[in-house]
Structure formats: structure tokens, C-alpha cells
C-alpha positions in Angstrom: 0.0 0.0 0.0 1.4 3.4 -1.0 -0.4 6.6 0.2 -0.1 9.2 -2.3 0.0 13.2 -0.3 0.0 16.1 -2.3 2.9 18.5 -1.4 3.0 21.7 -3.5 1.8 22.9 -7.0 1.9 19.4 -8.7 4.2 17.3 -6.6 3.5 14.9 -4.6 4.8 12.4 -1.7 4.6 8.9 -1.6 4.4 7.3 1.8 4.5 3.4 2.5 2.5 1.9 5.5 4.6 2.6 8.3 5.0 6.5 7.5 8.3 6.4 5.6 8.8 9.0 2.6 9.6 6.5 -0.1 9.2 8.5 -3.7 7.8 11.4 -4.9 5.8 12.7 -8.4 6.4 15.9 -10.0 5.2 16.8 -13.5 6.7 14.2 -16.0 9.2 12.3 -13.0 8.4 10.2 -10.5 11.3 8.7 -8.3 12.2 6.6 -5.3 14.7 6.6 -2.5 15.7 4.5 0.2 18.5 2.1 -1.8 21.5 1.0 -0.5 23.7 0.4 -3.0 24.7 1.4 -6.8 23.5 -2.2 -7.6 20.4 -2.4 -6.2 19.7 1.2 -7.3 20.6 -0.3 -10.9 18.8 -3.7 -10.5 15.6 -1.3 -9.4 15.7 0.5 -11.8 15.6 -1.9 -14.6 12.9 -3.1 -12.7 10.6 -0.3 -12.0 11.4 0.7 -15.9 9.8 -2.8 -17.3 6.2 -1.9 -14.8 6.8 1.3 -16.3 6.6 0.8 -19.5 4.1 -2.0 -19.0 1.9 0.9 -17.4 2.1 3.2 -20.1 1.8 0.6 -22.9 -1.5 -0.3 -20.9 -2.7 3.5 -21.0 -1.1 4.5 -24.4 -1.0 1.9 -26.6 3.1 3.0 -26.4 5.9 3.7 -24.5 8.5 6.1 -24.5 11.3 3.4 -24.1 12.5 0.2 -24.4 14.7 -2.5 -23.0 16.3 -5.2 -24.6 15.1 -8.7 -24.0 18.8 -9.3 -22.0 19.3 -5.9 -20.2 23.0 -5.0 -19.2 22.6 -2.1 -16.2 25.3 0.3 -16.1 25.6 3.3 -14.8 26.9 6.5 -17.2 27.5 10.0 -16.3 27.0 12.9 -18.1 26.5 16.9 -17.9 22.9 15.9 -16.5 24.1 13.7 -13.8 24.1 10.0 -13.9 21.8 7.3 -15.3 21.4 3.9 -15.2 21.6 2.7 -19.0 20.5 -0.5 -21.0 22.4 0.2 -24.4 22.2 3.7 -25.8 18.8 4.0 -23.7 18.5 5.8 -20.4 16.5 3.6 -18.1 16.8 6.3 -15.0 18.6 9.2 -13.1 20.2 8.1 -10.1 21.0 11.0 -6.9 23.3 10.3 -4.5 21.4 11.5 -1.1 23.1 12.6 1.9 20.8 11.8 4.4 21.1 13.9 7.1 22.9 12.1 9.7 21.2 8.9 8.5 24.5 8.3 6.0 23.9 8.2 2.4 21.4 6.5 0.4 20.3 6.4 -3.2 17.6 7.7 -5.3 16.2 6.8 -8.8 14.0 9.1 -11.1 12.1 7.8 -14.1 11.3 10.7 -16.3 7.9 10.0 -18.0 6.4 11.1 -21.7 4.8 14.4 -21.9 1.6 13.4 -22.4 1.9 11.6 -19.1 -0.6 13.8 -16.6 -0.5 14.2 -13.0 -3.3 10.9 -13.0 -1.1 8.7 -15.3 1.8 10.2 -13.1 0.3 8.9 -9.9 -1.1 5.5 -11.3 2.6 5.2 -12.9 4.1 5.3 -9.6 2.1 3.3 -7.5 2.5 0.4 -10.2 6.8 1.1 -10.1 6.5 0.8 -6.5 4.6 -2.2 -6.3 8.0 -3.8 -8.4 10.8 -1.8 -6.0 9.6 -2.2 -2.8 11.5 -5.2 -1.9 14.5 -3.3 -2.8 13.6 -0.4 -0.9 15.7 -1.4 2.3 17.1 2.3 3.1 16.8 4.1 5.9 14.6 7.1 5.0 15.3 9.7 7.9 13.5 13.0 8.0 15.4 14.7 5.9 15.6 12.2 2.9 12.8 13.2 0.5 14.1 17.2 1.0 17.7 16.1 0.3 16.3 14.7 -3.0 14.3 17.9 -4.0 17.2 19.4 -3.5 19.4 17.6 -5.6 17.4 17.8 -8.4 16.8 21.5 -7.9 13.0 21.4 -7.3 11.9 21.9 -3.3 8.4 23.0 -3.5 
């Protein structure tokens, strides 16, 4: 169960059962924090990109990406950061989070179609979650979902 709380002008926080900020939606992103590692971050996000496309296939009749049938996670950096990658395809952004006290922990953001609205947004990410959860083995203190606003420029 994921409990979805509006927090700003379009952006909102997603909450799992025992209170923990685990993800957040803004317009055409939605992301989750709480990993532990560079690999789980990566195995999560190959993950959470196959519901996601899965989701917007259902919606669309399309999606904006594709994996291969064998996909090879790796991470790449670039002026905009760094991604986790399956070929030449950018699967999703992954922030480093200093977590106030709490140590480090890391991040992914799936960046979503533009015809993707706040609804398909929402739906989106509570069908990603439902595939990451069991990876989602961080410890998200107070201060975690601000750190990731933060690092992505955005803190509403």
C-alpha cells in the first residue's frame, strides 16, 4: 500500500505503510529513494522501468522506451548527472542523497512522456512501487525526501 500526499503545486509524496517517505511525483518524473547500493539502485531501476513501461503501454498503446530482451545495467555519467543505462537507452537518473545524519542513500528518477498527466503520473508510480519495494531497504530519515528535491533543484 502506498499513500499518495499532495505537497506543492503538482508534486507529490509517496508514503509506505509505516509512515516512511519513499518516492515522490512531479510533472513528467516520478522517483524513489531508500537504496542501498549502486547495484540495487541499478537492478531497481531496470525493474521499476519494465512496470513502467508495462503501465504506459496499458494507458497508451506505447511507450517512451524500451529495453532489450537481456538488459545490461550500467551506470553512465554525463553533464545531467548520472543514469542507469540499457544500451544507448537511459532507463533512469540516479542521486546520490546525503541523508542527514542517516548516511547516504540512493535515489532513482524515471522521467515520464509528456503526455503523461499528473493521473497517469500517480497510477505510474504506484505500479513502479509495487516492483521496488522489496528493494527499498534504506533508511529514509526526515530529511531524505528534502535532500532529494534538492538535488534535483525542485523543493516546493
Amino acid at each position: 500500500m502506498l499513500a499518495v500526499i499532495a505537497h506543492g503545486d503538482d508534486a507529490f509524496r509517496l508514503v509506505d505503510t509505516t509512515g516512511r517517505d519513499v518516492g515522490w511525483v512531479r510533472p513528467s518524473t516520478i522517483g524513489f529513494t531508500g537504496f542501498v547500493s549502486e547495484n540495487s539502485a541499478r537492478g531497481a531501476a531496470i525493474d521499476g522501468a519494465r512496470a513502467l513501461i508495462r503501465c504506459l503501454k496499458r494507458e497508451f498503446g506505447v511507450a517512451h522506451m524500451e529495453l532489450s530482451d537481456r538488459p545490461r545495467a550500467r551506470t553512465v555519467r554525463d553533464g545531467n548527472g548520472e543514469w542507469v543505462a540499457d544500451g544507448k537507452t537511459r532507463v533512469a537518473r540516479i542521486l546520490r542523497v546525503d541523508n542527514g545524519g542517516y548516511g547516504q542513500e540512493l535515489a532513482i528518477e524515471f522521467r515520464l512522456p509528456p503526455y503523461a498527466n499528473n493521473a497517469v503520473a500517480i497510477n505510474a508510480a504506484q505500479i513502479v512501487y509495487g516492483a521496488l519495494s522489496r528493494e527499498l531497504t534504506g533508511t529514509s530519515g526526515p530529511g531524505a525526501l528534502q535532500a532529494v528535491y534538492e538535488a534535483v533543484g525542485q523543493w516546493p
